[in-house]
C-alpha positions in Angstrom: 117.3 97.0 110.2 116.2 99.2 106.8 118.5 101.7 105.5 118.7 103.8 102.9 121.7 104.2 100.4 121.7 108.2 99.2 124.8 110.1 97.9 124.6 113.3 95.6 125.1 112.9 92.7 126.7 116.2 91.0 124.8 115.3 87.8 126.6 118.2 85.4 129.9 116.7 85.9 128.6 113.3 85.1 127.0 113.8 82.3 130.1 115.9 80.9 131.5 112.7 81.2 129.1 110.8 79.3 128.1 112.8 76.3 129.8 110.8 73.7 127.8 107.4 74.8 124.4 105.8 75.8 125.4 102.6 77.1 128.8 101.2 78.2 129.5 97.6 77.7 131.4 96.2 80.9 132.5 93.0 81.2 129.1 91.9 79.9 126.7 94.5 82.3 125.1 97.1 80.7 125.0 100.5 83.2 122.4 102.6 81.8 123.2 106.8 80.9 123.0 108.9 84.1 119.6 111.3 83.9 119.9 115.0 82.6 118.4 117.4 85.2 115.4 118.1 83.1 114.9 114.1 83.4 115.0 113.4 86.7 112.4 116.2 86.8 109.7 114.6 84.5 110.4 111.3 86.0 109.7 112.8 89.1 106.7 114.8 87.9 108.0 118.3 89.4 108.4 119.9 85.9 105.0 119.1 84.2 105.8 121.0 81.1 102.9 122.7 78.8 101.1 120.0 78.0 103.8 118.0 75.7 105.9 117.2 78.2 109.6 118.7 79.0 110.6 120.0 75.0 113.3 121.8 74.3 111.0 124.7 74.1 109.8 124.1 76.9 112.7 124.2 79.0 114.1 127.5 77.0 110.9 129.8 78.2 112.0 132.3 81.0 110.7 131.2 84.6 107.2 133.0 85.7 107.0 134.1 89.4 103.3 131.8 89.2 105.4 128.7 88.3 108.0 129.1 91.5 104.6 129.4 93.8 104.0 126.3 92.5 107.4 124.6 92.7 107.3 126.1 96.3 104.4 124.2 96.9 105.2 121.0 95.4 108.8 121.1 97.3 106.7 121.5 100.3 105.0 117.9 100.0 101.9 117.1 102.1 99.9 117.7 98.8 99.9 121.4 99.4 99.5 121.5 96.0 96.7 119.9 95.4 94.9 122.2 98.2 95.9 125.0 97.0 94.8 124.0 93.2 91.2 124.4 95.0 91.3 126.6 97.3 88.5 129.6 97.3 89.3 132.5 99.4 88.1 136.0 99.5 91.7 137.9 99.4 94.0 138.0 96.8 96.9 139.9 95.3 95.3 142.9 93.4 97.0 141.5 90.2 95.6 138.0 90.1 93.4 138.6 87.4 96.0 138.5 85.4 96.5 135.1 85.6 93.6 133.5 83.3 92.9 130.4 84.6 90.6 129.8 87.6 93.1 127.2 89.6 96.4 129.7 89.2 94.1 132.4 90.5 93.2 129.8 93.6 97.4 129.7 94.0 97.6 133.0 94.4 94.8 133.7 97.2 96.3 130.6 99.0 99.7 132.0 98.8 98.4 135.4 100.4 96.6 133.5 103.3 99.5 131.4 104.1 102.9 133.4 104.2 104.4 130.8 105.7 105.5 129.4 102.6 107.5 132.2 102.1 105.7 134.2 99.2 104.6 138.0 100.7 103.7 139.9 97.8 104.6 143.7 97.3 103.8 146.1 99.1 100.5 147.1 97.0 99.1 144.5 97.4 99.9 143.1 94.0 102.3 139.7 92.9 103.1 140.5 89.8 102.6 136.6 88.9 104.3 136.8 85.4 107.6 138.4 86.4 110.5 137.4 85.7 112.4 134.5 88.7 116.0 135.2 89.5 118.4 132.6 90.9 118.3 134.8 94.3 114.5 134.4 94.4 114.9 131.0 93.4 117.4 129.9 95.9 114.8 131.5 98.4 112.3 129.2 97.0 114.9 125.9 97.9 116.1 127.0 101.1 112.4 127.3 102.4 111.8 124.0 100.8 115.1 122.2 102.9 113.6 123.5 106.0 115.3 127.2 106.3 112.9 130.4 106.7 113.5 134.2 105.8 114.5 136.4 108.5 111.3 139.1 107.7 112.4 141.1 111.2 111.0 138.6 113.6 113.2 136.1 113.4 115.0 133.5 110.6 117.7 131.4 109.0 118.6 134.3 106.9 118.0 137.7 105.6 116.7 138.3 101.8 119.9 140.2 101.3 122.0 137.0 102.3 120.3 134.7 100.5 123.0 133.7 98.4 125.9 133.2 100.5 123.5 131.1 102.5 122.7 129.1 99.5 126.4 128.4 99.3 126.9 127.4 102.7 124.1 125.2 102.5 125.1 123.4 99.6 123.3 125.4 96.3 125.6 127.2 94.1 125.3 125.4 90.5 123.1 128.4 89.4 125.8 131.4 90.7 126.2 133.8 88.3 123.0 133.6 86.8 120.1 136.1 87.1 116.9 135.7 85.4 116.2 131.9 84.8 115.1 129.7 82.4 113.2 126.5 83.0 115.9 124.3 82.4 117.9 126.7 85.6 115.0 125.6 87.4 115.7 122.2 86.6 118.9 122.5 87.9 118.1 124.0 90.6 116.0 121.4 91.8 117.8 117.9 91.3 120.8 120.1 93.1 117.9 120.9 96.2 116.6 117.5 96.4 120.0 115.8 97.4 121.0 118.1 100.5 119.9 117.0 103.6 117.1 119.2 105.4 117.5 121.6 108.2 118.7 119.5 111.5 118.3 116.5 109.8 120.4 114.0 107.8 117.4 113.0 105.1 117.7 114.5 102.1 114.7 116.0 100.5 114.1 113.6 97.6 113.9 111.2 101.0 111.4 113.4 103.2 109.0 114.0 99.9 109.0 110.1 99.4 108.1 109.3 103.1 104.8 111.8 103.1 103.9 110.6 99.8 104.7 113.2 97.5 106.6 111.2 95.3 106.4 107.8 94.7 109.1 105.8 95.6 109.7 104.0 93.0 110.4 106.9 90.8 112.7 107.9 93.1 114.8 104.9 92.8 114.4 104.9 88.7 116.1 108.7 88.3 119.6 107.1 90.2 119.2 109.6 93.3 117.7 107.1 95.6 119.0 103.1 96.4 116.4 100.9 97.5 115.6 100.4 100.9 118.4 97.3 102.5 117.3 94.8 104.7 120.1 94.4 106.7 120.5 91.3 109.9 120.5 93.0 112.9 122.1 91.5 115.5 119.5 90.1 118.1 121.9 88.4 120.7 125.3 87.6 121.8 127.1 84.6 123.5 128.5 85.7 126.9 132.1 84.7 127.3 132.7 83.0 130.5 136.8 83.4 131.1 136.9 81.0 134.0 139.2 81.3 136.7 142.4 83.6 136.2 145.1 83.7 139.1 146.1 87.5 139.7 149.2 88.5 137.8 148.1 85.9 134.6 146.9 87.0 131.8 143.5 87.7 130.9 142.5 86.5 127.7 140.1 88.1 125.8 138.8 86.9 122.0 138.8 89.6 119.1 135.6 88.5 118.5 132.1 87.4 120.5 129.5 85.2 118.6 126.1 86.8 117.3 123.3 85.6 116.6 121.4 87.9 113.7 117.3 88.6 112.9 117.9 86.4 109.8 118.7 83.6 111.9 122.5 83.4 110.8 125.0 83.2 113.7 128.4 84.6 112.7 131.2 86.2 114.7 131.2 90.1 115.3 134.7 91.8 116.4 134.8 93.4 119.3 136.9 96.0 121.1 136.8 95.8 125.2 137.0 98.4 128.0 139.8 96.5 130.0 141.9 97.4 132.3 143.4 94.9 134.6 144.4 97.2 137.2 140.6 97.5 138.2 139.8 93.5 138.1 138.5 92.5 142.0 139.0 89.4 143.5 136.0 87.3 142.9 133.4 87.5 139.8 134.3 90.9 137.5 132.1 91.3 134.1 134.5 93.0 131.5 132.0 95.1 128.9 132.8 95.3 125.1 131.5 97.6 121.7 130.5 95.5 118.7 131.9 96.9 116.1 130.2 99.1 114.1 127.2 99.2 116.6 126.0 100.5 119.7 125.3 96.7 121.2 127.2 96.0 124.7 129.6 92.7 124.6 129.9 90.8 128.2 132.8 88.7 129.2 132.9 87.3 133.0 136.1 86.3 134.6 136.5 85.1 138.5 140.1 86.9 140.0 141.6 84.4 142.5 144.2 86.4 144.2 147.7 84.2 145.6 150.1 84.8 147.9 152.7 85.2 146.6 154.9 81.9 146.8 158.6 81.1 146.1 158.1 77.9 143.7 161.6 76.5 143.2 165.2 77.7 143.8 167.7 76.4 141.9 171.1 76.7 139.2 172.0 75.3 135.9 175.1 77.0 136.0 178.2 77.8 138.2 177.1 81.7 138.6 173.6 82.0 138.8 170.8 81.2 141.1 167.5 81.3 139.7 164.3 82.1 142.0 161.2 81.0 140.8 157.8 82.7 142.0 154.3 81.4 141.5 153.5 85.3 140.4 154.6 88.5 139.7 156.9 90.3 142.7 157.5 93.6 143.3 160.3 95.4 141.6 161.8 97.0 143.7 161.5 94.0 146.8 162.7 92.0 144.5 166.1 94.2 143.4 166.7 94.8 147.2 170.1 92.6 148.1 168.8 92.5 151.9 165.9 89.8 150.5 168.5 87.3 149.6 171.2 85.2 151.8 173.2 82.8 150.2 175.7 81.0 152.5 178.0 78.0 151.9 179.0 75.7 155.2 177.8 79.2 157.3 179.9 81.3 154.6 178.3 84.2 153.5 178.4 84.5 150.0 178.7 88.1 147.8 175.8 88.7 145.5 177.1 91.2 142.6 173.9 91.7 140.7 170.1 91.1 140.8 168.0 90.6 137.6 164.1 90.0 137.4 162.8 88.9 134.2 160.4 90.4 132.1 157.4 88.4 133.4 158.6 89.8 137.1 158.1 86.2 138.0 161.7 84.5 138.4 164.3 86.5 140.2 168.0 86.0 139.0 171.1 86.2 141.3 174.4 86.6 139.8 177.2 85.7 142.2 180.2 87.6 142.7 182.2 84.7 143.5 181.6 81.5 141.1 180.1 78.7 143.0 182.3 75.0 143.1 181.0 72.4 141.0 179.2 69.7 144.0 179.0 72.7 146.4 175.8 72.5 148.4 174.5 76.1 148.7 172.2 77.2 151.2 169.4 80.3 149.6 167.0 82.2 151.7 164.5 84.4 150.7 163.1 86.8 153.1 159.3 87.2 154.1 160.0 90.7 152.9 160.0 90.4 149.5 155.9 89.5 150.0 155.9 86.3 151.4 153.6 84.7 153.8 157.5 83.4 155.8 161.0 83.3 154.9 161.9 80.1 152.3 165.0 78.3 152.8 166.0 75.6 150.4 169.3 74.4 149.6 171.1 73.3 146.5 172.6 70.3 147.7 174.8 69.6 144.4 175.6 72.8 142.3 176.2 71.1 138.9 176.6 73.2 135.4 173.8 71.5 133.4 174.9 73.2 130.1 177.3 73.6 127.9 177.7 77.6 127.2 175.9 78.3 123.5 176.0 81.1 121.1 172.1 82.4 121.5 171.7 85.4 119.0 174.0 87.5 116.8 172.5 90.4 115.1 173.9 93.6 113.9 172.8 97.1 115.6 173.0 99.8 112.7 176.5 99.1 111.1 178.5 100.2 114.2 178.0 97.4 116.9 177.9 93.5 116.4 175.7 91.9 119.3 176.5 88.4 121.2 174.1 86.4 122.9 175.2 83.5 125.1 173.1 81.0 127.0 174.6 81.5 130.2 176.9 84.0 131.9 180.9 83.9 130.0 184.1 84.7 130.6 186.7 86.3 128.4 183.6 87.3 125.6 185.5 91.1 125.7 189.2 89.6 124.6 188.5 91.0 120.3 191.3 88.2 119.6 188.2 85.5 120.4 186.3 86.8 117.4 187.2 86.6 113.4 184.9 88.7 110.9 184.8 86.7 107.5 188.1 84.7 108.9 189.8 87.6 109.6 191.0 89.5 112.4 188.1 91.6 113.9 188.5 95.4 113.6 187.3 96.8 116.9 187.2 99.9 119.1 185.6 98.4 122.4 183.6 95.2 123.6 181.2 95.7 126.4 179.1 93.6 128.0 175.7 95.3 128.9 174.9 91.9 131.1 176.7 89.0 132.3 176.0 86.7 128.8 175.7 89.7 126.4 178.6 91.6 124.3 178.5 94.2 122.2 181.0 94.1 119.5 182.0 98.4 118.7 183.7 97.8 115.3 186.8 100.3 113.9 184.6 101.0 110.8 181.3 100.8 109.8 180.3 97.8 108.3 179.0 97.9 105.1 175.0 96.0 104.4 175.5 92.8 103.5 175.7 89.6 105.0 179.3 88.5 107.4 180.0 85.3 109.3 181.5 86.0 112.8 183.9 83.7 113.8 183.9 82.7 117.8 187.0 81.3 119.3 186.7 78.3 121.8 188.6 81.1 124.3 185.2 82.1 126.0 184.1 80.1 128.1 181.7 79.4 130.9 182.6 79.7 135.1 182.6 75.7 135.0 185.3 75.8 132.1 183.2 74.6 129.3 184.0 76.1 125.8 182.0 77.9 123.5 182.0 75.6 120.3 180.5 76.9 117.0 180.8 77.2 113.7 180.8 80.7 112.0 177.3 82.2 112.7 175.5 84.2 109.7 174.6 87.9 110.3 173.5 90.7 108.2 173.5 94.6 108.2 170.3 95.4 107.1 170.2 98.5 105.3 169.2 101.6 107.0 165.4 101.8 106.2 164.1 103.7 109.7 163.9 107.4 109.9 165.2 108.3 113.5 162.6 109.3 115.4 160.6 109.3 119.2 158.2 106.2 118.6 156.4 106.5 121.5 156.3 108.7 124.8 155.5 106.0 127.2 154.9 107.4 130.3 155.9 111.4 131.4 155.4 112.3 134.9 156.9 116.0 136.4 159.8 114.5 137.2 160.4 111.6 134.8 159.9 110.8 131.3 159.9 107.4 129.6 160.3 107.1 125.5 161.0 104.8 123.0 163.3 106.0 119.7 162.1 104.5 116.2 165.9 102.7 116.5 168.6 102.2 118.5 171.3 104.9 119.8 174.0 106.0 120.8 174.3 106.5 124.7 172.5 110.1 125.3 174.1 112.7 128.1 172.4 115.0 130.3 173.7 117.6 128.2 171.7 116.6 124.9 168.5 116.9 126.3 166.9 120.4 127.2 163.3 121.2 128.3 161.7 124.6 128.0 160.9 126.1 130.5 162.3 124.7 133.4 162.9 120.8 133.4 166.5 120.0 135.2 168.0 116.4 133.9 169.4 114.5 137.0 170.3 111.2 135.4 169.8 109.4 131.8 169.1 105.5 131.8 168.9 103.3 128.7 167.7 99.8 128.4 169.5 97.3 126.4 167.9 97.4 124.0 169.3 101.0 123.2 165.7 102.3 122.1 164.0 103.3 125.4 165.4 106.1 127.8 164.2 106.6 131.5 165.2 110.7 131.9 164.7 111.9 135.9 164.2 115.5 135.8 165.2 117.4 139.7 162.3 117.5 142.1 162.7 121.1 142.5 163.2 121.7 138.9 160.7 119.7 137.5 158.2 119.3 134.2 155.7 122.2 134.1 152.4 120.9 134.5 150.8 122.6 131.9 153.5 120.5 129.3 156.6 121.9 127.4 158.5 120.8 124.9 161.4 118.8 125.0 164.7 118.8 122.5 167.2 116.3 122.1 170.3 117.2 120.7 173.2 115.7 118.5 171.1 112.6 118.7 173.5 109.4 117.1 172.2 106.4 115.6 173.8 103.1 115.1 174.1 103.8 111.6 176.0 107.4 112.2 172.9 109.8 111.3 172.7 112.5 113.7 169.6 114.1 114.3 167.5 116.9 116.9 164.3 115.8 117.8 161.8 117.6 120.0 158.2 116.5 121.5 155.9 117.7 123.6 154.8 116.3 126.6 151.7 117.1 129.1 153.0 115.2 132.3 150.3 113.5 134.3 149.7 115.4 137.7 150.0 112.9 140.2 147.9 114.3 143.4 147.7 110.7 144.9 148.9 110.4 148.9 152.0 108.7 150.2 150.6 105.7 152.2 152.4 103.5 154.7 152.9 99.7 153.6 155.0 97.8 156.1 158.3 98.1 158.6 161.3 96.0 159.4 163.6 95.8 162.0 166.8 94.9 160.9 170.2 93.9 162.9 167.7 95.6 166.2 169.6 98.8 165.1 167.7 100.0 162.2 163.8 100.4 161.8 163.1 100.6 157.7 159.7 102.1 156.9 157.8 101.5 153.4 156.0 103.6 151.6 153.7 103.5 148.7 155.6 105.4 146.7 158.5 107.8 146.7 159.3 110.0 149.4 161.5 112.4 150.7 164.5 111.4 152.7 163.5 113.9 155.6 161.0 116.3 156.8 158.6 114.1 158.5 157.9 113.6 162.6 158.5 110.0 164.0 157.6 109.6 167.7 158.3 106.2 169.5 157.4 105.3 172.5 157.7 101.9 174.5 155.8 99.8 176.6 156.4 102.4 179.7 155.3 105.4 177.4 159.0 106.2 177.5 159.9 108.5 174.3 162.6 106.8 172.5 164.8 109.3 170.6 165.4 108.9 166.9 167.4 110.3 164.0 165.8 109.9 160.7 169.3 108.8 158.4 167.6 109.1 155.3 166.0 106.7 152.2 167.4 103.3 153.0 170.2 101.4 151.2 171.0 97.6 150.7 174.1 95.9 150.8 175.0 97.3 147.4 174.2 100.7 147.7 171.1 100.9 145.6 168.7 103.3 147.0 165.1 103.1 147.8 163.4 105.9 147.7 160.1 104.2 149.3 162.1 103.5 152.1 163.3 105.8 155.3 165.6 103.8 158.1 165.0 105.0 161.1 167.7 105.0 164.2 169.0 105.7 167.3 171.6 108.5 168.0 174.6 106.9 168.2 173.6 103.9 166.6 172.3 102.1 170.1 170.2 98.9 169.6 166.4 99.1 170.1 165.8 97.1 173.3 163.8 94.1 173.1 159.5 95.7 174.0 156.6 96.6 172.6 156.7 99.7 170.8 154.4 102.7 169.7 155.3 104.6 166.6 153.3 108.0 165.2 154.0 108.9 161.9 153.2 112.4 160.2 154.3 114.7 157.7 155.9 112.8 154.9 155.5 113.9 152.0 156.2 112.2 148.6 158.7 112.9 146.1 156.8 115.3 144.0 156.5 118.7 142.8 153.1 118.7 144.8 154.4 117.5 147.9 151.5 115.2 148.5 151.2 114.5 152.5 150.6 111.6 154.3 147.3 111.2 156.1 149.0 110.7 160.2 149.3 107.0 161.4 150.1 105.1 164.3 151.7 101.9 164.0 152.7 99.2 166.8 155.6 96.6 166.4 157.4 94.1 169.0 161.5 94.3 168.7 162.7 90.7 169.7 166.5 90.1 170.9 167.9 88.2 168.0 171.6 89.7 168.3 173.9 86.4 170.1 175.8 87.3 173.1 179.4 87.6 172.6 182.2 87.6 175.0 184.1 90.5 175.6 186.5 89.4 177.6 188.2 86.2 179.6 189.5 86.6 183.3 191.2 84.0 185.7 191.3 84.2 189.2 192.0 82.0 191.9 192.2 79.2 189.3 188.1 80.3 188.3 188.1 81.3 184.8 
């Protein structure tokens, strides 16, 4: 590929610069004067002079109206010149024989036959060829010459009377203020014409004359306003990447960069940015497309999907209080929260699960026992089929042995208020402050809290100074098999406060819930500190532990307006004690998608749990079930279901009969319509008809023991 290099060059400034020198000695390269107007001209051979060249003389005379038909023409290119040097034509101005020589006099008549180049004459019929040229006429003369015409009442760039705030626009003002000109303007006027680009183009008019041979190139290049032409590699092929075989819910890989091969025969790497988004990857072959940078060439990367169901790989526990679940991929959040997917039992005991956790992979689920398990206990996990798997998976811990001894992970400092603990496994006793020493001393401190199980956050009396401390940690926490934390003082430091408190990032804003990220942590934000114009009712505030990002649920019925509003928070306290209001604007995204139905479950043969694809309200919709007979069952529509420790799902409705009466084993038939999702928009369900078999799986029990007659 062969580009050109062009810039303007604003050559009065420069050589205001330079007037005290002719060459500049820099570290041993000479850089030779820039040219004078008047020069770039003569190189250039549009100013011809009088015979001895460009003189001072010269370049002092006033400007004829003759000499700016001329310039007109040269400007022009195509050797209109030339042409018009010889041309013999029977009309001409009624003034030409004023002009005395025979070629100026063949100007004029082929200036009168061809307005087109702008030049109409008075209206005598005469020219008046040795007037006086005015930067207004002037400027006329360079706009025609970049490509702009006169509006003479059919049509134009630009009225006669506008010329010069046209000229400005365009890019010619260096001879404002002036009227009559001098040839030296004229000069001027021209190096400041030939660097602007022409009309709807982006060549520059020293470029266009060069290309139709009006000016050799080569002088061009020697007055500084032209590079030479660059050969530059152009890229003539890339190396496809083949990605292999990637299991949905890994990673997809992509390289920065793709290998080129270039004209010159030079293979080197060119970076590339993709067009990626791994929500739209198939099963099967998928060809992900890229941009080279800095070109318009197409990058391909191929990658075969292999989709898994989804498998529970191991089960087991390294400590006395957790069970860790281990899938081959990612599970569903909220299957993999719900309390009802786990049963942990002990010699038939049921066993009390207190919290769920999934990690940030989604991939291993953590179950933190209400009850610590007995070191040798054999423990008994299942996982149910609902969670996404092909069956339920039993396994059993046969031994339940503490592996570890409980470590300190992590302590940092959050602002200057809050010293946070990190332990290897879940402890107890980490919130007693007389298990912690600050530089050997007592601890000062207003609260401990334990945002998880093996976290706790220190609240300190005062704020701690920056600086570096050692906290001391007491062999008094330890873990649910007895072992000790053992350590020596651990180093920390209170960095000092170098982040302006600030929204980092909006990361996702629907109407009814808004997800942010502040530039550090803060204090725990209320309702009551956050306000939305316009409408925009707060139901509940959630923080990660992080302390940075914020979930905010605005009211269904009071929702974000969809057009976007902006947001204040109020009072807002970091950890180092600044307070600050901040306020964004958010445009939520619509959502107009459709509730769809996903799967049912019949639970203890009382209950019937529908899933949806997304939230939904808790009532509102029509359920009809009928049985094998075509018998209409009755139903009452309880609301979003709830597991076994109150956590809601909002995908889910339970479904029973009045009274709570047990669906009899059959074959049932159940319509569903109406349901809406939990939006602003109300988005409806397409109707459906689903079909489900209720087995007996509740174990007869007696009710009551009789003897007669010696019979029991």
């Amino acid at each position: 590929m062969k580009i050109r290099e062009s810039s303007r060059k604003i050559l009065h400034i420069l050589l205001a610069v330079v007037l005290i020198i002719n060459l500049s000695i820099v570290g041993g390269s000479v850089y030779a004067e820039p040219k004078s107007e008047a020069e770039v001209c003569e190189i250039l051979d549009v100013l011809k002079g009088d015979g001895k060249g460009l003189t001072e003389e010269y370049l002092s005379k006033p400007t004829e109206r003759l000499q700016a038909i001329i310039l007109t023409l040269r400007l022009a290119g195509n050797n209109y010149e030339k042409i018009a040097l010889k041309y013999e034509g029977e009309d001409n101005f009624t003034d030409a024989d004023v002009v005395s020589w025979d070629e100026g006099r063949n100007i004029l008549a082929y200036i009168k036959d061809n307005p087109q180049f702008g030049w109409r004459g008075n209206t005598d019929g005469s020219f008046n060829p040795q007037g006086k040229v005015t930067a207004q006429m002037f400027y006329k003369v360079l706009l025609e010459a970049l490509g702009y015409k006169q509006d003479y009442g059919e049509g134009g760039d630009f009225k006669w009377t506008e010329v010069m705030d046209f000229a400005f626009n365009v890019g010619l003002w260096d001879l404002m203020g002036l009227e009559e000109l001098n040839n030296a303007d004229i000069a001027v006027g021209i190096v400041e014409a030939l660097q602007l680009p022409i009309k709807d183009s982006d060549m520059i008019l020293l470029e266009k004359l060069v290309d139709d041979g009006s000016i050799e190139e080569s002088k061009a290049i020697a007055t500084g306003l032209l590079s030479e032409i660059i050969d530059i590699p152009e890229i003539v092929s890339l190396k496809e990447i083949d990605l292999g075989t990637v299991y949905d819910g890994e990673k997809v890989l992509l390289p920065n960069v793709v290998q080129a091969t270039y004209s010159d025969g030079t293979v080197e790497d060119a970076p590339v940015e993709w067009h990626f988004d791994y929500e739209n990857l198939t099963e099967g072959e998928n060809t992900i497309t890229g941009d080279v940078e800095g070109t318009e060439i197409t990058a391909f990367a191929t990658v075969n999907i292999v989709t898994r169901s989804l498998e529970v790989v191991s089960v087991g526990a390294d400590n006395l209080i957790e069970i860790h679940v281990k899938f081959n991929k990612s599970v569903d959040i909220d299957r993999a929260l719900n309390f009802n997917n786990y049963i942990v039992t002990s010699k038939e005991d049921k066993l009390k699960i207190s919290k769920i956790s999934l990690s940030s992979d989604r991939k291993t689920v953590t179950l933190l026992m209400d009850v610590p398990l007995k070191p040798q206990q054999s423990v008994d996990v299942s996982v149910k089929k609902e969670i996404g798997i092909k069956r339920n998976h039993d396994s059993t811990i046969d031994y339940v042995i503490d592996k570890y001894e409980p470590e300190v992970v992590s302590v940092k400092a959050l602002g200057n208020k809050i010293i946070r603990v990190s332990f290897s496994e879940p402890v107890k006793y980490a919130t007693h402050s007389s298990n912690y020493t600050l530089d050997g001393k007592i601890i000062g401190t207003s609260g401990l809290k334990m945002p998880n199980a093996s976290t706790v956050d220190i609240n300190m009396t005062k704020r701690l100074e920056n600086g570096t401390y050692k906290l001391g940690i007491r062999s008094g926490i330890v873990d649910y098999a007895g072992f000790k934390v053992l350590t020596d003082p651990i180093e920390f430091t209170v960095e000092e406060d170098s982040t302006e408190l600030d929204i980092e990032e909006i990361i996702s804003v629907t109407q009814t819930m808004l997800k942010l990220r502040f530039t550090k942590p803060v204090e725990p934000i209320i309702k009551d500190q956050i306000l939305a114009k316009q409408g925009g009712k707060v139901a509940v505030v959630e923080y990660e532990e992080n302390m940075k990002t914020y979930t905010i649920e605005f009211e269904r019925t009071a929702a974000l307006r969809p057009e976007g509003t902006e947001i204040n928070f109020f009072n807002i306290t970091d950890l180092y004690g600044n307070k600050k209001t901040l306020k964004t604007t958010v445009v939520p995204t619509i959502d107009t998608e459709i509730p769809e139905y996903v799967d049912y479950e019949i639970k203890d043969q009382d209950k019937i749990i529908l899933e949806f694809s997304k939230d939904v309200l808790p009532t509102g919709a029509t359920y009809v079930l009928k049985n094998s007979d075509g018998n209409t069952i009755s139903l009452a529509q309880t609301g979003w279901y709830k597991d076994g420790a109150g956590r809601v799902y909002r995908k889910k409705i339970e479904l029973q009969r009045p009274g709570g009466l047990v669906f009899d084993p059959d074959y049932y038939v159940l319509s569903i319509q109406d349901v809406v999702d939990y939006t602003p928009q109300e988005n409806r369900i397409i109707p459906i008809t689903i079909e489900f078999t209720v087995v007996d799986n509740i174990s007869p029990e007696v009710k009551s023991v009789k003897v007669k007659d010696r019979q029991l």
